[in-house]
C-alpha positions as CSV (number, residue, x, y, z in Angstrom):
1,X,155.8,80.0,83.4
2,X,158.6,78.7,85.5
3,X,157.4,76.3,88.3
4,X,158.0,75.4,91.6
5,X,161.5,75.0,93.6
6,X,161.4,71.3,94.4
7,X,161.2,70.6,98.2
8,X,164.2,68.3,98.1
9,X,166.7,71.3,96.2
10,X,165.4,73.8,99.0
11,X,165.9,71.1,101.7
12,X,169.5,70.4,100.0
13,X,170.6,74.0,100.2
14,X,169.4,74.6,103.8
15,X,171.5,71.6,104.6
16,X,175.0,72.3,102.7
17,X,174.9,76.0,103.8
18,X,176.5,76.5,107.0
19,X,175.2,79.8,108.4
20,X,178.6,80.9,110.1
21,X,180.3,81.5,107.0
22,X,177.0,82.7,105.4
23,X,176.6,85.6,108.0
24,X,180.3,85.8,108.8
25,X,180.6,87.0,104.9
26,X,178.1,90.0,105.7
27,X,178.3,90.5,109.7
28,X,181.7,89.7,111.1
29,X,181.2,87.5,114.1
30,X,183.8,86.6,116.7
31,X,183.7,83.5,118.9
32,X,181.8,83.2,122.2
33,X,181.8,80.0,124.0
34,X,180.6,77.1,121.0
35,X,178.5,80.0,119.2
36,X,179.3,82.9,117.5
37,X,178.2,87.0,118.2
38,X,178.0,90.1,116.6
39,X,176.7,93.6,117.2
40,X,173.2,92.7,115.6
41,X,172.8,94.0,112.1
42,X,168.5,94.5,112.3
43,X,168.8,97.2,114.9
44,X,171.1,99.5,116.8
45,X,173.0,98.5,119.7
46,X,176.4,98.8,121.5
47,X,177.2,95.0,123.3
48,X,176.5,92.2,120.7
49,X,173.1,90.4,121.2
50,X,173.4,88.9,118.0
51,X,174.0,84.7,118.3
52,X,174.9,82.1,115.5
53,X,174.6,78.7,116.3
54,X,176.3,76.2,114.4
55,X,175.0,73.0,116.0
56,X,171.4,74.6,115.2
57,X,172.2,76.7,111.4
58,X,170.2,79.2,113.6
59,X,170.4,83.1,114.3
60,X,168.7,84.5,117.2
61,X,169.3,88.2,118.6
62,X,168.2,88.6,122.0
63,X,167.7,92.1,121.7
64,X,165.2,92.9,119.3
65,X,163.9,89.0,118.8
66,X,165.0,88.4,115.5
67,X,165.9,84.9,114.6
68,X,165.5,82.7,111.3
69,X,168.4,79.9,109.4
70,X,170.5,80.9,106.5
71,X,167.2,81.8,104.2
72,X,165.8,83.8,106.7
73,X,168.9,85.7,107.2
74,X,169.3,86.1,103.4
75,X,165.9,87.5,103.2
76,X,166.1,90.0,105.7
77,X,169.3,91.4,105.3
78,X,169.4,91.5,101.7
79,X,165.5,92.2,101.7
80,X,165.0,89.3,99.2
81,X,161.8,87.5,98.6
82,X,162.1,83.7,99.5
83,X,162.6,82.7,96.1
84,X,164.9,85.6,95.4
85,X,167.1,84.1,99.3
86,X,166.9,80.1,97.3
87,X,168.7,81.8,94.1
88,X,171.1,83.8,96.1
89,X,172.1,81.0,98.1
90,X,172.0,78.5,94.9
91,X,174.7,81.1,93.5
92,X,176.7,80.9,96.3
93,X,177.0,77.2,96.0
94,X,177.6,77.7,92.3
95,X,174.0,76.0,91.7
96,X,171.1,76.2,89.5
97,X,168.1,76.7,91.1
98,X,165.8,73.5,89.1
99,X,161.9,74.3,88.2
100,X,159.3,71.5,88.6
101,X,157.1,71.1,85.9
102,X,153.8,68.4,86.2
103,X,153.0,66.9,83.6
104,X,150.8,64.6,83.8
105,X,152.8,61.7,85.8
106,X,156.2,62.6,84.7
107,X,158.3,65.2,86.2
108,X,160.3,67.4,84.4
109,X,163.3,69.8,85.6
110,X,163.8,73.4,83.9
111,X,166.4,76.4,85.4
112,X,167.4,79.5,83.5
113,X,170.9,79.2,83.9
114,X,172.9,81.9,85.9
115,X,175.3,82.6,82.6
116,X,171.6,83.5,80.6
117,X,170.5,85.9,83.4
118,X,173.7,87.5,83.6
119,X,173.9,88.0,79.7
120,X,170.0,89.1,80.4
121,X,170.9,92.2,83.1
122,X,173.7,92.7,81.0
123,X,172.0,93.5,77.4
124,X,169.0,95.8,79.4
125,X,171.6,97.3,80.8
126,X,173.1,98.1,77.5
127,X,169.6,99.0,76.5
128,X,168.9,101.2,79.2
129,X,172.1,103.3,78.1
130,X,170.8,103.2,74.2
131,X,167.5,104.9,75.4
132,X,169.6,107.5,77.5
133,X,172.1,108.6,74.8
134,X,169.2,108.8,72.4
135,X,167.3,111.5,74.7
136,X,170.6,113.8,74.3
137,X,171.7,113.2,70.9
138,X,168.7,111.9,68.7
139,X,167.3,115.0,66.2
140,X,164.2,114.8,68.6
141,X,166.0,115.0,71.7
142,X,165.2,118.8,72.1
143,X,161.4,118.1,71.8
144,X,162.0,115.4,74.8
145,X,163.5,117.6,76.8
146,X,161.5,120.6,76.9
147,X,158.9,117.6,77.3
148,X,160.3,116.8,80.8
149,X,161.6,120.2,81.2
150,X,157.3,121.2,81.0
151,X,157.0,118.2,83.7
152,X,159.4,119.9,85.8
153,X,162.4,117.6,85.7
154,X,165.6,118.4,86.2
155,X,168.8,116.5,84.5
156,X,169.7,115.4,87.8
157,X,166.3,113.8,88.8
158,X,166.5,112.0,85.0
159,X,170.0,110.4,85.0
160,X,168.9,109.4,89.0
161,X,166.2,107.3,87.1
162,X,168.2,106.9,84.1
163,X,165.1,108.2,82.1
164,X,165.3,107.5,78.5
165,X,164.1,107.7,75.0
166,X,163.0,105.7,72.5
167,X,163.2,107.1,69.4
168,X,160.1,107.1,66.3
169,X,161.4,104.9,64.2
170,X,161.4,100.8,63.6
171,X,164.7,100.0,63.8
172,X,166.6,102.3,66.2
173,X,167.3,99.5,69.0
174,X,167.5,96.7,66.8
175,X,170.0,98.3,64.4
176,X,172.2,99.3,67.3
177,X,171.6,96.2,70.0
178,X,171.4,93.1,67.8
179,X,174.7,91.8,66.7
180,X,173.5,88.6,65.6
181,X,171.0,86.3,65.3
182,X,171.3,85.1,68.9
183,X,171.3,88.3,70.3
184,X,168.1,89.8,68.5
185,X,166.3,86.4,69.7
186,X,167.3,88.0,72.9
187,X,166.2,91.1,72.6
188,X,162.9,89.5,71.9
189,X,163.0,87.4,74.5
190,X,163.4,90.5,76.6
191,X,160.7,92.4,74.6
192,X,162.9,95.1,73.5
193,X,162.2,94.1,70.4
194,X,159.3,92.3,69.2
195,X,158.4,89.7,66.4
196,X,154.9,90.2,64.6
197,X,152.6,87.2,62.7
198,X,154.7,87.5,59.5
199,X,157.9,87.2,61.1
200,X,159.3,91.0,61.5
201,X,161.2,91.8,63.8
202,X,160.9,95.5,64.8
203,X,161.4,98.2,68.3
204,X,158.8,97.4,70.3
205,X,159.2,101.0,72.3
206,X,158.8,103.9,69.8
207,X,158.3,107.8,70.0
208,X,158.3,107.2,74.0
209,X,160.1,108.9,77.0
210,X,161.3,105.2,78.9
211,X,161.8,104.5,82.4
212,X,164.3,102.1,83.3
213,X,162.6,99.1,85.8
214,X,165.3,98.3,88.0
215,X,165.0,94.9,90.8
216,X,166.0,95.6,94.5
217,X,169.8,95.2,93.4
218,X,169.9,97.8,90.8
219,X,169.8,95.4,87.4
220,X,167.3,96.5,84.7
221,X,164.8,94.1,84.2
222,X,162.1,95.9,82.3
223,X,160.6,99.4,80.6
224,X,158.0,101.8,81.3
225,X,157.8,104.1,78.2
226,X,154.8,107.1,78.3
227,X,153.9,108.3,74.9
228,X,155.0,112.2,74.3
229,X,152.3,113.4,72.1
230,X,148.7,112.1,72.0
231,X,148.9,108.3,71.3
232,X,148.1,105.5,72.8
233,X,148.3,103.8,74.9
234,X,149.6,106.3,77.5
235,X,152.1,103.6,79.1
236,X,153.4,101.0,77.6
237,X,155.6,98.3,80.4
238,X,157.1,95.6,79.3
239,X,155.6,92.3,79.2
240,X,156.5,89.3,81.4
241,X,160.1,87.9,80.7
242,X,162.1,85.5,81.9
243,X,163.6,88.2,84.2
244,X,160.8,90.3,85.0
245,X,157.8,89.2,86.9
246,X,155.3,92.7,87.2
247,X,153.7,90.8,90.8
248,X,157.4,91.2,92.3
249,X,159.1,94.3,91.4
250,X,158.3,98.2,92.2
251,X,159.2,101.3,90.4
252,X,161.4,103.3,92.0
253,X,162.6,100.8,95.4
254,X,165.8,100.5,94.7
255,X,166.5,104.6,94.1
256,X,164.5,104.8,97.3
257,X,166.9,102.3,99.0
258,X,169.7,104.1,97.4
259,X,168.5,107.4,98.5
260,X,167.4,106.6,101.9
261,X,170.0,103.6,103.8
262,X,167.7,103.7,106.8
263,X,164.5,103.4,104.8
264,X,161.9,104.7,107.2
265,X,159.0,104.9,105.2
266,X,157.4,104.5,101.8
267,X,154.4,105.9,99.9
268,X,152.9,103.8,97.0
269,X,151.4,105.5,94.4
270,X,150.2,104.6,91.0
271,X,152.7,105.6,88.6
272,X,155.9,106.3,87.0
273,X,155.7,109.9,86.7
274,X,154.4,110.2,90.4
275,X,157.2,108.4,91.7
276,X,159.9,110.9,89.6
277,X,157.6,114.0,90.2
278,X,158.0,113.4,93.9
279,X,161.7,112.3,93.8
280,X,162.2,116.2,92.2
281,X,160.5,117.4,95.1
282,X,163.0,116.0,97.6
283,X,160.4,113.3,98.5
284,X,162.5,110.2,97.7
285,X,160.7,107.4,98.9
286,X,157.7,106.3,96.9
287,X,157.2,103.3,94.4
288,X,154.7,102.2,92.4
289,X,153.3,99.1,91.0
290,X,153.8,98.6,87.3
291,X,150.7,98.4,85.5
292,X,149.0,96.2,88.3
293,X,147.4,95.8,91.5
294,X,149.8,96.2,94.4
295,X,150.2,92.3,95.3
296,X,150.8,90.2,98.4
297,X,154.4,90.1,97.3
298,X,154.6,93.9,96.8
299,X,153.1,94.2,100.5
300,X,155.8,91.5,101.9
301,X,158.4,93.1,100.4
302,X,157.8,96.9,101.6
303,X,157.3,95.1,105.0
304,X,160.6,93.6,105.4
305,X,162.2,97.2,104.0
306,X,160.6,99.4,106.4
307,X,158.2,99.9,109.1
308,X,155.8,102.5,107.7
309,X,153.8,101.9,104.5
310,X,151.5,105.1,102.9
311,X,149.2,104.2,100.0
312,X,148.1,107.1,98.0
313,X,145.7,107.0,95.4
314,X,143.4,108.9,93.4
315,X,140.2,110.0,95.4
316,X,138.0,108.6,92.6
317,X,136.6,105.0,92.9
318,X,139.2,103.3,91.0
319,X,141.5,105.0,93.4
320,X,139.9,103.4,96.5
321,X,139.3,100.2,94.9
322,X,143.1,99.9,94.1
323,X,143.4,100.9,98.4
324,X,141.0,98.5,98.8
325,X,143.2,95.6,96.9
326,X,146.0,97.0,97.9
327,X,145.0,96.5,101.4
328,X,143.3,93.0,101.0
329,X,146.7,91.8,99.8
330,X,148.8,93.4,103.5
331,X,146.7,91.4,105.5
332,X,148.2,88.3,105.3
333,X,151.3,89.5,105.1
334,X,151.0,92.0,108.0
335,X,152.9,91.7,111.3
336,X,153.4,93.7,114.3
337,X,155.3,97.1,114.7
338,X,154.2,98.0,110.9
339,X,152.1,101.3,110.3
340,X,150.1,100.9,107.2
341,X,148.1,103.7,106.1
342,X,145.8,105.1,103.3
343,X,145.9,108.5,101.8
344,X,143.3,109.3,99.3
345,X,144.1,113.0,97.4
346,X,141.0,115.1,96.0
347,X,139.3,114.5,92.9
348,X,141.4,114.8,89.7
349,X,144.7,115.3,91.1
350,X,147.8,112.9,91.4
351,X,150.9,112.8,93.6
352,X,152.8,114.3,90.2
353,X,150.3,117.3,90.5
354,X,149.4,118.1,94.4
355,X,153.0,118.3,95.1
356,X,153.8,120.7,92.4
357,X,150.7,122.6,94.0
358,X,151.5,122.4,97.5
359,X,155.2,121.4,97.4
360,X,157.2,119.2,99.8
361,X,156.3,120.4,103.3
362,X,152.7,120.3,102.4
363,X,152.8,116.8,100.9
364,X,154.0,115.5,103.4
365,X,151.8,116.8,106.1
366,X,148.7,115.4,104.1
367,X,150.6,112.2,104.4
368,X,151.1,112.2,107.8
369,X,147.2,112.9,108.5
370,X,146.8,109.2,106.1
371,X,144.2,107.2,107.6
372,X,145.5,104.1,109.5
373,X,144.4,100.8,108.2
374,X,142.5,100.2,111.3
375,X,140.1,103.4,110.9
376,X,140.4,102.8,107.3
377,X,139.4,98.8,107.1
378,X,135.8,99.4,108.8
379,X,135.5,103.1,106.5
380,X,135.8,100.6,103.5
381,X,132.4,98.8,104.9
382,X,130.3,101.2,106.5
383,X,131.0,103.5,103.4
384,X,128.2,100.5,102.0
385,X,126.4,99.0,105.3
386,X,123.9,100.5,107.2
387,X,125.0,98.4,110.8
388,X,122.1,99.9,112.7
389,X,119.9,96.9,111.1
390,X,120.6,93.8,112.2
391,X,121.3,92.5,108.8
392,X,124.0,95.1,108.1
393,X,125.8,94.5,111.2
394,X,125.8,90.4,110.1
395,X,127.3,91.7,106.8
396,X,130.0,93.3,108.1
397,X,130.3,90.3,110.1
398,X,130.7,88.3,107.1
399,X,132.5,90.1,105.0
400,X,135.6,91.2,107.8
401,X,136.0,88.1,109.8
402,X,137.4,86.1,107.0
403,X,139.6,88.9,106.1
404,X,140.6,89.5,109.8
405,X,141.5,85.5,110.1
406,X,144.1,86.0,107.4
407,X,146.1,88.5,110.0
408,X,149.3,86.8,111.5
409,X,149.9,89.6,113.4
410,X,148.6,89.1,117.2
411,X,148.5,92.9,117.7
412,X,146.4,93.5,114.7
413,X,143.9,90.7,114.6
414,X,142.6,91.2,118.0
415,X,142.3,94.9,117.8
416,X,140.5,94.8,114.6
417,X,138.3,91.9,116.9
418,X,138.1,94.7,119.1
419,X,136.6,97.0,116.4
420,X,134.1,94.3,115.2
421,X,132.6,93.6,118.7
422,X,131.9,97.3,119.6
423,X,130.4,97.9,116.1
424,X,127.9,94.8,116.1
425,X,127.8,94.6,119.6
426,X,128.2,90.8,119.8
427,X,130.8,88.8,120.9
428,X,132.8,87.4,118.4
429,X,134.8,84.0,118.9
430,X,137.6,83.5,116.4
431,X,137.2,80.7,114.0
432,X,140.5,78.2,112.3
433,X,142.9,79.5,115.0
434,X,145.5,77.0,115.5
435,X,146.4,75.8,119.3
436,X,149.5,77.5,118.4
437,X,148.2,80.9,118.5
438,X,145.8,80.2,121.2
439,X,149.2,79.5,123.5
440,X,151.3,82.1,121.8
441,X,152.0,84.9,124.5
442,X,152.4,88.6,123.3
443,X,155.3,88.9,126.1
444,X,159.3,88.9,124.0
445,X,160.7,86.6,126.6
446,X,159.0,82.9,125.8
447,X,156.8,81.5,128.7
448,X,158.0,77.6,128.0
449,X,154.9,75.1,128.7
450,X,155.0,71.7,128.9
451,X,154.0,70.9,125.5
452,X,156.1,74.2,124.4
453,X,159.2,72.0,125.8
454,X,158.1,69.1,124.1
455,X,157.5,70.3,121.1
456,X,160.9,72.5,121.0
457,X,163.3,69.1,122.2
458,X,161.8,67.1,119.7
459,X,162.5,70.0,116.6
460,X,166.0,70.8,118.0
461,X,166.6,67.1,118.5
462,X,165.2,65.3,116.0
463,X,166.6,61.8,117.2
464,X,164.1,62.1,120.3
465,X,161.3,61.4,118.0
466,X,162.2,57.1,118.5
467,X,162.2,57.2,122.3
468,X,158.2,58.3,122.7
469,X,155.4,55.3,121.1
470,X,154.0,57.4,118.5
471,X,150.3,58.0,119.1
472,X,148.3,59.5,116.2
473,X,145.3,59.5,118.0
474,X,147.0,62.4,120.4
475,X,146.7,64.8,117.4
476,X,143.2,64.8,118.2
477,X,143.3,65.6,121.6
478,X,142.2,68.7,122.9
479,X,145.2,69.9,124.4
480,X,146.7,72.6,122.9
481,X,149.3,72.1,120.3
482,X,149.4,68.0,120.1
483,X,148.5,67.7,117.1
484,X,151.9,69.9,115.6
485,X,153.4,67.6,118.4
486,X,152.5,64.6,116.6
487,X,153.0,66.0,113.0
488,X,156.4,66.5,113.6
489,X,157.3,63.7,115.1
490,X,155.6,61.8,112.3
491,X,157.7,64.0,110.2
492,X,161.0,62.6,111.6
493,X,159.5,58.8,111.8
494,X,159.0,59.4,107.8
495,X,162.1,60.8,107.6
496,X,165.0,59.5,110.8
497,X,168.1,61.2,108.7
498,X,166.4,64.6,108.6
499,X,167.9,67.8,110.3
500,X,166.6,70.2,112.5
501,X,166.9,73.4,110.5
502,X,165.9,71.4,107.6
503,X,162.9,70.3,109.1
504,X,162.1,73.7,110.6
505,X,162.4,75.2,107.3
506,X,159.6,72.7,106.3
507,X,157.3,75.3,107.8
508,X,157.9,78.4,106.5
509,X,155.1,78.5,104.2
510,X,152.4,77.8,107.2
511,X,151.2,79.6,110.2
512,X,153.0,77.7,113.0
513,X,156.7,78.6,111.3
514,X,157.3,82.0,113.6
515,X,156.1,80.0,116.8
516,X,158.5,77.0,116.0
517,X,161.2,79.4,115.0
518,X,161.0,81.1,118.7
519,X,161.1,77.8,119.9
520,X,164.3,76.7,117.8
521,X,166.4,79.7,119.2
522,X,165.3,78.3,122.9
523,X,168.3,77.0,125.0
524,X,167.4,74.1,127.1
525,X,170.8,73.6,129.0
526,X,170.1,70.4,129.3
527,X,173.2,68.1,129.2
528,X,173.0,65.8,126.2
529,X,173.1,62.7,128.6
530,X,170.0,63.6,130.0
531,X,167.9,64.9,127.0
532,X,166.4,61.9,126.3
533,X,165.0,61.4,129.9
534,X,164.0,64.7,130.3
535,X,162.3,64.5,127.1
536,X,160.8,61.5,127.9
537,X,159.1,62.9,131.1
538,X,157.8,65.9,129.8
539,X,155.8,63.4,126.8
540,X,154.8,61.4,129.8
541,X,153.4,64.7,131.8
542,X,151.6,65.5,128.8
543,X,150.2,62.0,127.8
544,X,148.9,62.1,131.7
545,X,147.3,65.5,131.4
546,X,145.0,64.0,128.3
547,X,144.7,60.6,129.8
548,X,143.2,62.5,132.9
549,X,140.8,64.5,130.8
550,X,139.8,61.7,128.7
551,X,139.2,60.0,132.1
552,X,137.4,62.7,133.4
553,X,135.1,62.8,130.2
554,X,134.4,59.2,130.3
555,X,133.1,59.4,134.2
556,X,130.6,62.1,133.4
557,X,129.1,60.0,130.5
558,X,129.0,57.2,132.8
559,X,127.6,58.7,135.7
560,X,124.9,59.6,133.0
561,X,124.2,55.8,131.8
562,X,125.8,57.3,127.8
563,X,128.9,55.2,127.6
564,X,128.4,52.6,124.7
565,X,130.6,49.2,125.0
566,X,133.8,51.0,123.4
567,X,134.3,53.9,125.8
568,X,133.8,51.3,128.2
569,X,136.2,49.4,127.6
570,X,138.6,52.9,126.8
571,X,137.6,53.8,130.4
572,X,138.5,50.6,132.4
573,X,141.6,50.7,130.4
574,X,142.4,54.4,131.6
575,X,141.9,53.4,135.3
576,X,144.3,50.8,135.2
577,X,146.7,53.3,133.2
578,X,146.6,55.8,135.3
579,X,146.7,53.6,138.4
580,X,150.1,52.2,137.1
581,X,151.6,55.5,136.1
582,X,151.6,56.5,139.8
């Protein structure tokens, strides 16, 4: 399994890419003072509210909020995972993206070069067309067809998928697709073919309708074939390659981007057939997972594509405990202004079926009466705890907090608080929330604090990190947001060549990154003569503020007779501080 992008490639590529040319090449900007504007491509408008910086590598649109550096962008306009944003912009420095490997003490770099993926896509694609002409012109093709004909299929709906066949025989795909020795090595790499203990090389889909897997940008990376008679097993998906991770990619997302450029909601279900069945129906915006749990990555993705998210499963338990995971795996991902709901269909029936029932209008009115993850989080536990005894209500205290702590989402976490209080009917105080979201304001337009200023100077102007002592003991104080204060200025210290949006990008992986990145898109208008001063003073109006508490701490404890001969000596030394500072 590949592993990690090294820090130093990612921090490499933020810094050679300048974001200008990177949006200019999607969104045409025009020139406005020393930054750039366009008409903003992540919502509707009329006047441009859409900034590029290129002193910052930093997009912020004042309309609708959104704001990120050249990954960010890459991930929300193409809709790319962050590893999927480093390979794009790897390409478009003609890169390869390296792999770190530990072993042991050593270090060792791997990449799949860009020439192997691209002769990868290129040979499923060629696959994916073998399976197709087989369902029209192999001597079983008839039986196929009224197959899918008895599913209710129409041609149309199969080429949209590019539904296949694989024919009942060994050697169908590797007679036709392997030219050489090189090539059927690929073909089992890409488990189209597959090698057994003795060494044979044979199809690895036989006798099986096949459903092409295609990533968000259309390439075939994988299979899904049902049986057609009564073998087993019923689905077969391709295993894990070297192009095709199961955890990232969804059935059916990229015909329902295809199908639907404003994609304003989608419905999960659990399999391929569901996904065509509904597409024939006219509903043409449901995925499904491919022979897994839906996964964190699943649940980021859907989020960044659209803003309401269905899950519809089987009303048996295995259908609820794949809405349970599947919801377990939103919640850290989960983020204001999305609607994620649960739909849960009666006892022995599938999407495939109830729409064929009911039809389209129907369907989609029991989907609109889908239970929203709010109702549908506390149904999960008081399907199980009795909360009129005091130990079921500390249950469900047990078992929701942690998952509520994982919510970034302001909106969501406290309401879901909310819930918990009036069900237990105690108070509950939040537990491992960072000063950042204890300061973070709900409000769009940012309410700039002292330490807020601080902290945004010193990460848009790294240099000011030298004209401030550092002080790691003011990470510790308990003032709101010092301690990411002092982290990034150690940050710089360790690193005095490092630049703002590569040091930014340092936190996308932890909980402060959307706070920081609201900061970065803040203009100070200070002059650059007088930065340093002004940063200087705001330091000093925060050092004050917990020198005065400290001071205030240390009279109480001696008014009491508990100092001991340290703090005594701290507090004789804060009186004559503070005295001198005014």
């Amino acid at each position: 399994m590949a592993g990690r992008i090294p820090k130093s490639f990612i921090d490499d590529l933020v810094d050679r890419t300048d974001i200008v040319d990177l949006i200019d090449s999607k969104v045409p900007l025009k020139k406005a003072g020393k930054n750039y504007q366009a008409c903003c491509p992540f919502h509707n408008e009329k006047s441009p509210s859409f900034s590029v910086s290129p002193d910052k590598q930093f997009y912020h649109c004042f309309g609708c909020g959104a704001h990120g550096n050249s990954i960010g962008f890459l991930m929300e306009y193409e809709q790319l995972e962050f590893v999927e944003a480093i390979e794009e912009l790897a390409r478009h420095h003609s890169l390869d993206v390296p792999r770190e490997n530990l072993s042991g003490k050593t270090q060792t770099f791997e990449s799949v070069s860009r020439e192997q993926k691209s002769s990868d896509y290129d040979l499923m694609e060629t696959a994916a067309k073998f399976f197709q002409h087989q369902l029209k012109h192999n001597e079983n093709s008839s039986v196929v067809i009224d197959y899918l004909k008895g599913r209710k299929l129409s041609g149309q709906t199969c080429q949209t998928f590019g539904i296949g066949y694989a024919p009942d025989s060994w050697d169908s795909a590797l007679k036709t697709l392997s030219k050489t020795p090189e090539q059927q090595q690929q073909l089992v790499d890409l488990k189209v073919l597959t090698k057994n203990d003795n060494g044979r090389t044979y199809d690895f889909f036989r006798n099986r309708v096949m459903f092409p897997i295609r990533d968000k940008r259309g390439r075939v990376v994988g299979f899904g074939g049902r049986v057609i008679d009564d073998g087993t097993p019923k689905y077969l998906n391709s295993p894990e390659t070297r192009i095709f991770h199961k955890g990232r990619e969804l059935y059916g997302f990229y015909q329902a981007r295809t199908a639907n450029p404003k994609l304003e909601k989608v419905l999960i279900v659990e399999g391929y057939m569901d996904v065509v069945s509904l597409a024939e129906q006219g509903i043409n915006y449901a995925v499904a997972a491919l022979g897994t749990a839906t996964t964190p990555e699943h649940m980021s993705m859907l989020f960044r594509a659209t803003k309401q998210v269905i899950c519809c499963y089987d009303g048996d338990q295995a259908g609820r405990n794949a809405a349970w995971r599947a919801l377990e795996n939103a919640l850290s991902h989960l983020k204001d202004g999305i609607d994620l709901r649960f739909a849960f269909l009666p006892d022995g029936e599938d999407p495939d079926t109830m729409v064929q029932q009911e039809g389209k209008e129907a369907f989609e009115q029991r989907m609109s009466e889908s239970t929203p993850l709010l109702s549908y989080f506390f149904e999960h536990f008081l399907s199980e705890l009795d909360i009129t005894t005091d130990a079921g209500k500390s249950a469900l205290l047990a078992n929701a907090k942690p998952l509520i702590e994982q919510v970034p989402s302001d909106y969501y976490k406290e309401a879901l608080l909310a819930k918990l209080e009036q069900l237990i009917g105690k108070q509950v105080t939040t537990v491992n929330r960072s000063p950042v979201a204890q300061i973070k304001q709900q409000q769009t337009e940012l309410q700039v604090t002292p330490m807020r200023r601080a902290i945004a100077l010193l990460l848009q102007t790294p240099s000011l990190a030298n004209s401030i002592q550092y002080i790691p003991a003011l990470a510790h104080a308990e003032l709101p947001g010092f301690d990411l204060f002092i982290n990034i200025q150690k940050s710089i210290l360790d690193e005095p060549t490092i630049k703002s949006h590569v040091l930014l990008e340092r936190y996308r992986d932890k909980k402060e990154y959307s706070f920081l990145s609201r900061l970065f898109a803040w203009e100070h208008h200070i002059e650059p003569e007088n930065l340093e001063g002004e940063f200087q003073d705001t330091f000093k109006v925060l050092q004050d503020s917990y020198l005065a508490k400290r001071l205030e701490m240390l009279e109480i404890k001696d008014k009491t007779g508990q100092l001991d001969r340290n703090e005594r000596s701290e507090y004789m030394a804060l009186i004559v501080a503070l005295k001198n500072n005014r």
